[in-house]
C-alpha positions in Angstrom: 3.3 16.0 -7.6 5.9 15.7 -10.5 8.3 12.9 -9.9 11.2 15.2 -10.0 10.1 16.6 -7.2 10.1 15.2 -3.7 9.3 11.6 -4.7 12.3 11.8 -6.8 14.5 12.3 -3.7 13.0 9.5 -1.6 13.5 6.4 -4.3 16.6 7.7 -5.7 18.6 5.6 -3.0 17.0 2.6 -4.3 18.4 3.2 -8.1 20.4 0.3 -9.8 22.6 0.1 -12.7 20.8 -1.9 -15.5 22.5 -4.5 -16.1 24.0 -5.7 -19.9 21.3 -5.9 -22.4 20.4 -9.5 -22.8 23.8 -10.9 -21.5 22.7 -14.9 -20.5 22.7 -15.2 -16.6 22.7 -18.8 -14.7 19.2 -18.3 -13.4 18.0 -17.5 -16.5 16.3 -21.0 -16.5 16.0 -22.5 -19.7 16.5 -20.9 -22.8 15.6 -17.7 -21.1 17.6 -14.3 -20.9 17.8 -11.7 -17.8 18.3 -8.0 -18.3 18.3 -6.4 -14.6 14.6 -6.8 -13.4 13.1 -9.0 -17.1 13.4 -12.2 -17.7 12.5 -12.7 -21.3 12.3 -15.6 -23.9 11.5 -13.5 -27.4 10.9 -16.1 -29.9 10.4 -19.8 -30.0 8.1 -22.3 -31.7 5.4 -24.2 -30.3 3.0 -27.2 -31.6 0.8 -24.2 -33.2 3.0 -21.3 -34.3 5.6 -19.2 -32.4 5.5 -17.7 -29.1 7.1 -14.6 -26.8 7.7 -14.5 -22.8 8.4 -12.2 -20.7 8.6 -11.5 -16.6 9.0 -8.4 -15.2 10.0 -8.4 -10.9 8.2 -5.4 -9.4 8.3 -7.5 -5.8 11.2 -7.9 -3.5 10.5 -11.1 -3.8 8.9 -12.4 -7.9 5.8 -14.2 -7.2 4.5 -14.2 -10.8 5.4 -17.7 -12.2 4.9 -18.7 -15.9 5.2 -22.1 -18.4 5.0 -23.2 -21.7 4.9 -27.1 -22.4 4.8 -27.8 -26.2 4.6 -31.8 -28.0 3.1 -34.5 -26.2 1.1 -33.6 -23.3 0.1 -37.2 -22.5 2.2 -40.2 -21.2 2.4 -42.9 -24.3 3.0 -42.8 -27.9 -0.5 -42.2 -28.6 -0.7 -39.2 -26.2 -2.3 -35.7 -28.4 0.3 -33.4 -29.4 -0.6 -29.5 -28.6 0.9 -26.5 -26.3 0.1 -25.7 -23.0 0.3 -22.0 -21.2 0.3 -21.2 -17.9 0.1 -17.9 -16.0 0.5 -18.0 -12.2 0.3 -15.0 -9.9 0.6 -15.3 -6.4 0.1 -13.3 -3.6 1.6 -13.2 0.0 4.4 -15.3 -1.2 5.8 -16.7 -3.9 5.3 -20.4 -2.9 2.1 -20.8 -4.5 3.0 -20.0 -7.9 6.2 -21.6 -7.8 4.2 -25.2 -6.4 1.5 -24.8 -9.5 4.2 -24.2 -12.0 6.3 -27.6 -10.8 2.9 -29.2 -10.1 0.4 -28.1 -12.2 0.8 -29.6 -15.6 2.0 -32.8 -14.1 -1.2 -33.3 -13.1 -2.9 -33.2 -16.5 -0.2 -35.2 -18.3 -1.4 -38.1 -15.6 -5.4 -37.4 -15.9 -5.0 -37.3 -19.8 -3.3 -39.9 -19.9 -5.5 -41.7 -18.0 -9.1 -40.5 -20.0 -6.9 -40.8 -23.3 -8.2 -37.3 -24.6 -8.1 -33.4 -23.7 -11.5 -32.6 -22.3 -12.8 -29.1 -19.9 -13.1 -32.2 -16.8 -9.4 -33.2 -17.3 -8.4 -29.6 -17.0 -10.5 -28.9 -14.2 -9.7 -32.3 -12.1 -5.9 -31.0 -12.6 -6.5 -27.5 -10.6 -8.2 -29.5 -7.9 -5.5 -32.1 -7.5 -2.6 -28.9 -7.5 -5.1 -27.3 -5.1 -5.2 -30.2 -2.4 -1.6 -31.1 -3.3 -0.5 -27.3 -2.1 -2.9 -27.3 0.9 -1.3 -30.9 2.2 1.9 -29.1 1.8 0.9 -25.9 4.1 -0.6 -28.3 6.5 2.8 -30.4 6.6 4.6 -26.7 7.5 1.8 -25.0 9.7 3.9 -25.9 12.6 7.4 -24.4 11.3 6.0 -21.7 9.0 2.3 -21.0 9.2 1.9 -18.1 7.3 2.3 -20.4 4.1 -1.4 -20.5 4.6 -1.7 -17.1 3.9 -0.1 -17.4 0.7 -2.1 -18.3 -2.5 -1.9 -17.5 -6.4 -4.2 -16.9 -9.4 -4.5 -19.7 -12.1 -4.8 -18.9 -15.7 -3.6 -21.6 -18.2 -4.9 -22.2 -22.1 -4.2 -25.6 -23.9 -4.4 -25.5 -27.7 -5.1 -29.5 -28.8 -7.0 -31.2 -31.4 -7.9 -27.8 -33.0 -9.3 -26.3 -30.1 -8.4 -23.8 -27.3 -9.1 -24.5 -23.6 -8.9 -21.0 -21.3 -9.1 -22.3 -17.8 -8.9 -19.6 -14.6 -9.0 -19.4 -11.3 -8.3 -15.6 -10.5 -7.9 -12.0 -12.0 -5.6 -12.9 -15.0 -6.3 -13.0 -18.6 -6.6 -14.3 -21.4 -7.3 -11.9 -24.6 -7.7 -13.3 -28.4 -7.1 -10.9 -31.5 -9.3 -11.6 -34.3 -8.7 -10.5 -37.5 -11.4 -8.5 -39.5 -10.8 -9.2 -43.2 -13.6 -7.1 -44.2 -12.7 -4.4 -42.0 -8.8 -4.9 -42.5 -8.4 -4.6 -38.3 -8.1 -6.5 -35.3 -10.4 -7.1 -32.5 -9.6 -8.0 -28.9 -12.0 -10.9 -27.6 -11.3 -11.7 -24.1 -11.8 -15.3 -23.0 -11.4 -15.9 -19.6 -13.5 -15.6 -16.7 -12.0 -12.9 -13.8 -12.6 -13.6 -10.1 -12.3 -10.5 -8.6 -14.5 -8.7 -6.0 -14.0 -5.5 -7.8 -17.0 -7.3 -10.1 -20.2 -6.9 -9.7 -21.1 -10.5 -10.5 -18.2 -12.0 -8.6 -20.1 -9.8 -5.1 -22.9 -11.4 -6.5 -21.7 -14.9 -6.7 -20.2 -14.8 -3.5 -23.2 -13.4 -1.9 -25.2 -16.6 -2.9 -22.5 -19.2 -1.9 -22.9 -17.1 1.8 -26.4 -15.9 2.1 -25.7 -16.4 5.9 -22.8 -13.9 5.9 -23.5 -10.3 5.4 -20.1 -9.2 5.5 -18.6 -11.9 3.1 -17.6 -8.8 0.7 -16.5 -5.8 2.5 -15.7 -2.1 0.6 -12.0 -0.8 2.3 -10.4 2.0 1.0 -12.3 2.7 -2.0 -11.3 -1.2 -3.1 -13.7 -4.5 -2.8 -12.4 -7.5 -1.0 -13.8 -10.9 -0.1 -14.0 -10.6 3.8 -12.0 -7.2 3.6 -8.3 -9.6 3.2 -8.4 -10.5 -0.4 -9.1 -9.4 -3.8 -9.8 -12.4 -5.8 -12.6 -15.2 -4.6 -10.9 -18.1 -6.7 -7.3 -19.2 -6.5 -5.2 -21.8 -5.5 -3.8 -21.9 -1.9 -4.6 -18.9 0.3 -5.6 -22.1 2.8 -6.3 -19.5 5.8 -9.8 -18.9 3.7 -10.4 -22.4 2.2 -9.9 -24.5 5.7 -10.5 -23.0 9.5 -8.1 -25.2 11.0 -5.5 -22.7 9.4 -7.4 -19.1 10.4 -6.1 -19.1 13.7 -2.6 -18.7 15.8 0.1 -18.5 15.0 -0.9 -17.1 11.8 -0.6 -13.3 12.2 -4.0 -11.7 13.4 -4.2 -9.2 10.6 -5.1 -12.4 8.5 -7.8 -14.2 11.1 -11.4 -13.7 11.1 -13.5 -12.9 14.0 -15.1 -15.7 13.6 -14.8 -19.1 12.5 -16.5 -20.7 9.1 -17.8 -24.3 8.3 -17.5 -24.1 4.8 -14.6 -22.7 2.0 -14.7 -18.7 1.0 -12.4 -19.2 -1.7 -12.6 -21.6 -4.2 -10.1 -23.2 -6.5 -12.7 -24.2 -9.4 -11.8 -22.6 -12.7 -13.6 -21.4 -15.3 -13.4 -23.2 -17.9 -13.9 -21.9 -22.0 -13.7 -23.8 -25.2 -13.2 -22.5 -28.3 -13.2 -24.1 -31.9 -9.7 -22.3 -33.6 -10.4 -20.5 -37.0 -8.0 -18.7 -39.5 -9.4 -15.5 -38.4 -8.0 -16.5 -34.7 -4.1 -14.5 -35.0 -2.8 -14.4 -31.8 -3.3 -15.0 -27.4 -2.2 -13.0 -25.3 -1.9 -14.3 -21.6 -1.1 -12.0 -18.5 -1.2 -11.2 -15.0 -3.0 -8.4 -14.1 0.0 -6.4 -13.4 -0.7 -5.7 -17.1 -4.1 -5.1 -17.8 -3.6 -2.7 -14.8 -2.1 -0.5 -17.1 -3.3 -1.4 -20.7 -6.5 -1.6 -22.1 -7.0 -5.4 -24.0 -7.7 -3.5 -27.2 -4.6 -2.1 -27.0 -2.7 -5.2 -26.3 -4.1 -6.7 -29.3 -3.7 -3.6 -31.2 0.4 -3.4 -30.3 0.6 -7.1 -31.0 -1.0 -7.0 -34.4 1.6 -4.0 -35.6 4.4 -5.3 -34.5 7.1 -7.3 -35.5 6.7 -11.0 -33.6 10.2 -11.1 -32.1 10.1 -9.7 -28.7 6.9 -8.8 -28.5 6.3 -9.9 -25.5 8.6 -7.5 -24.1 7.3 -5.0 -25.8 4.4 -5.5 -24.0 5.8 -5.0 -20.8 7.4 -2.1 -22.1 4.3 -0.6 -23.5 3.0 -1.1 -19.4 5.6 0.6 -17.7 5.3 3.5 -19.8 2.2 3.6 -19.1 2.5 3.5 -15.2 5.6 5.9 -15.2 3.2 8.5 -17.2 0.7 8.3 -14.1 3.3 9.2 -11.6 4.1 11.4 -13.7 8.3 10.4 -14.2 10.1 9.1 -17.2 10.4 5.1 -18.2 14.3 5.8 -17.7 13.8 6.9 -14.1 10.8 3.9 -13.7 13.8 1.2 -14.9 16.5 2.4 -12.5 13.9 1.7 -9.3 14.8 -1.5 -7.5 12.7 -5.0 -6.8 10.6 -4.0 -3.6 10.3 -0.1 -4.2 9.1 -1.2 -7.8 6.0 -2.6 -6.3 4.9 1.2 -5.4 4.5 1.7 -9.2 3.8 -1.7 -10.4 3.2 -5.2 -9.9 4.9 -8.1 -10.9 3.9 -8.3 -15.0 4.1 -11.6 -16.9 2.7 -11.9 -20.6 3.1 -14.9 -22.7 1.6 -14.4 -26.9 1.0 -17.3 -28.4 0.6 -16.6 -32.5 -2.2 -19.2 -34.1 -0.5 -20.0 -37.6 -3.1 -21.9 -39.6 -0.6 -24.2 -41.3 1.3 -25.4 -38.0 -2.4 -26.2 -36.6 -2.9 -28.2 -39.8 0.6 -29.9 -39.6 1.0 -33.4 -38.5 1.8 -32.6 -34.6 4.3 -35.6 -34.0 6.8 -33.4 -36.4 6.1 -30.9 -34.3 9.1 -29.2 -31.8 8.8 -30.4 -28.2 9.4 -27.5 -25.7 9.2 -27.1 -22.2 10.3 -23.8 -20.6 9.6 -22.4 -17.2 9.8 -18.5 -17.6 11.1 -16.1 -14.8 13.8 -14.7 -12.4 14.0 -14.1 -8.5 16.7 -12.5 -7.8 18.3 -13.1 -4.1 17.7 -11.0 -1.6 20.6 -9.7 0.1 20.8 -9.8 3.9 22.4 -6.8 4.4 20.6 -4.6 3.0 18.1 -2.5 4.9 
């Protein structure tokens, strides 16, 4: 059905003016700009080149969260300079991501400051400490607000120190490097992280060798593969209804309790964890939610990155996305960025994307000289009470 027709008529209630182009808002958090539904950040400078934000609200309520912490990442004078990413989409909620973006990086500061050097274990020891921090905070609500358990988010953060690139995930984000063929004169999309998805055949795998006992740990419903039949991903942070059974029970709302009761975690909050050794070749990361690789392909991420101008390419991005998803309902990008927060989510999710460029000569720089940033990227707007 064409999007003029009768769909047209249903949304068109729900259209809002856009708002000024770029005009600064108060909750544009830190260095940030809002234009309606985008929060955006379209040039800055980190420890190892420039970089681009961008967050685009498709839920009533944003639950994609995102970060970047530039300079020193340790405690101490002697503490290693680089820039750390991270990429948080949550689900059920938006109390997930919003605890691993205030919580997350604290973490490693302390545990590499501790070990005195980045490493995949400091990384790795940071995700679990978020992960019991957030499930000692559901249990201190269960009482008052139990369906915090069922809320959770995906994990994806990449830490650039020492001349090397960390990709750590727990989830269905990604991480996609562009490489640049000199030979060739092109550039190639290399993905680096690890996705913990059912949709993959070696995630069903996976999980069907963690539960050998449970036939029915991965279930098939409508056309789309979930762990248990609730939940996409098998690895996140939070979503404590699957992680502890003291929480899969009332009062949380039946649709989210199992049948029957389990003795050990079905979701886990261990990332996977890449290094890679930086090389000239190495141009650009891309980091996302999946509410863009939803709707582009990561060679053509790369490929819009690498032929476009730097500033605002994030955006663009985003831009590039929603086209994309307004050509398969069949309606313009115009009519796509009237559609309000909430009705949004019918045609997209929330999308965040975060390109960090991989200048050769800012790797090589002393880092101490180096600017220090620390920027916490996204909007959520109020909802207002009286509207239906």
């Amino acid at each position: 059905m064409s999007f003029s027709g009768g769909l047209m008529k249903m949304v068109k209630p729900c259209f809002r003016p856009s708002s000024a182009g770029g005009m600064e808002d108060a909750s544009s958090r830190r260095s940030g700009r809002v234009d309606g539904l985008l929060w955006y950040k379209d040039l800055g400078r980190h420890v190892g080149g420039e970089f681009s934000m961008a967050v685009m609200q498709a839920n009533n309520l944003l639950e994609d969260q995102c970060q970047i912490e530039s300079g020193a990442l340790g405690l101490g004078l002697q503490a290693p300079h680089g820039t750390f990413v991270g990429v948080y989409d949550g689900h059920g909620g938006p109390e997930a991501a919003r605890f691993v973006n205030e919580h997350l990086f604290n973490y490693l500061r302390k545990f590499l400051s501790e070990q005195k050097g980045m490493s995949a274990d400091i990384i790795r020891k940071a995700f679990l400490a978020t992960e019991e921090d957030f499930l000692s905070h559901v249990q201190n609500q269960w009482l008052t607000k139990p369906q915090i358990a069922a809320v959770g988010s995906c994990c994806l953060v990449s830490i650039i120190c020492g001349g090397l690139l960390y990709i750590a995930n727990a989830g269905d984000s990604r991480a996609v490097l562009g490489v640049y063929n000199k030979t060739f004169k092109d550039i190639t999309a290399v993905q680096m992280s690890t996705e913990h998805n059912a949709a993959v055949n070696s995630v069903r795998e996976e999980l069907h060798l963690l539960h050998p006992e449970d036939p029915q740990i991965v279930l098939l419903k409508h056309n789309v593969w979930r762990v248990k039949g609730l939940i996409q991903v098998s690895r996140s942070i939070g979503d404590a209804y699957l992680k502890k059974a003291e929480f899969n029970r009332e009062p949380l709302l039946p649709k989210f309790r199992l049948p029957k009761t389990f003795n050990k975690p079905i979701l886990s909050a261990e990332p996977s964890i890449v290094t890679h050794q930086l090389s000239p070749q190495d141009q650009f990361l891309i980091l996302a939610s999946d509410g863009l690789w939803e709707q582009l392909t990561n060679q053509e991420a790369v490929e819009i990155v690498h032929n476009s101008p730097r500033n605002g390419i994030a955006r663009r991005l985003v831009k590039a996305a929603l086209q994309e998803a307004a050509k398969k309902r069949e309606m313009r990008y115009s009519d796509l960025k009237k559609i309000d927060r909430g009705i949004r989510r019918h045609f997209h999710d929330d999308i965040t994307v975060v390109v960090l460029f991989l200048d050769t000569n800012s790797l090589s720089k002393s880092p101490s000289r180096s600017p220090s940033v620390s920027i916490r990227g996204g909007i959520s707007i109020p909802v207002d009470p009286t509207r239906p």
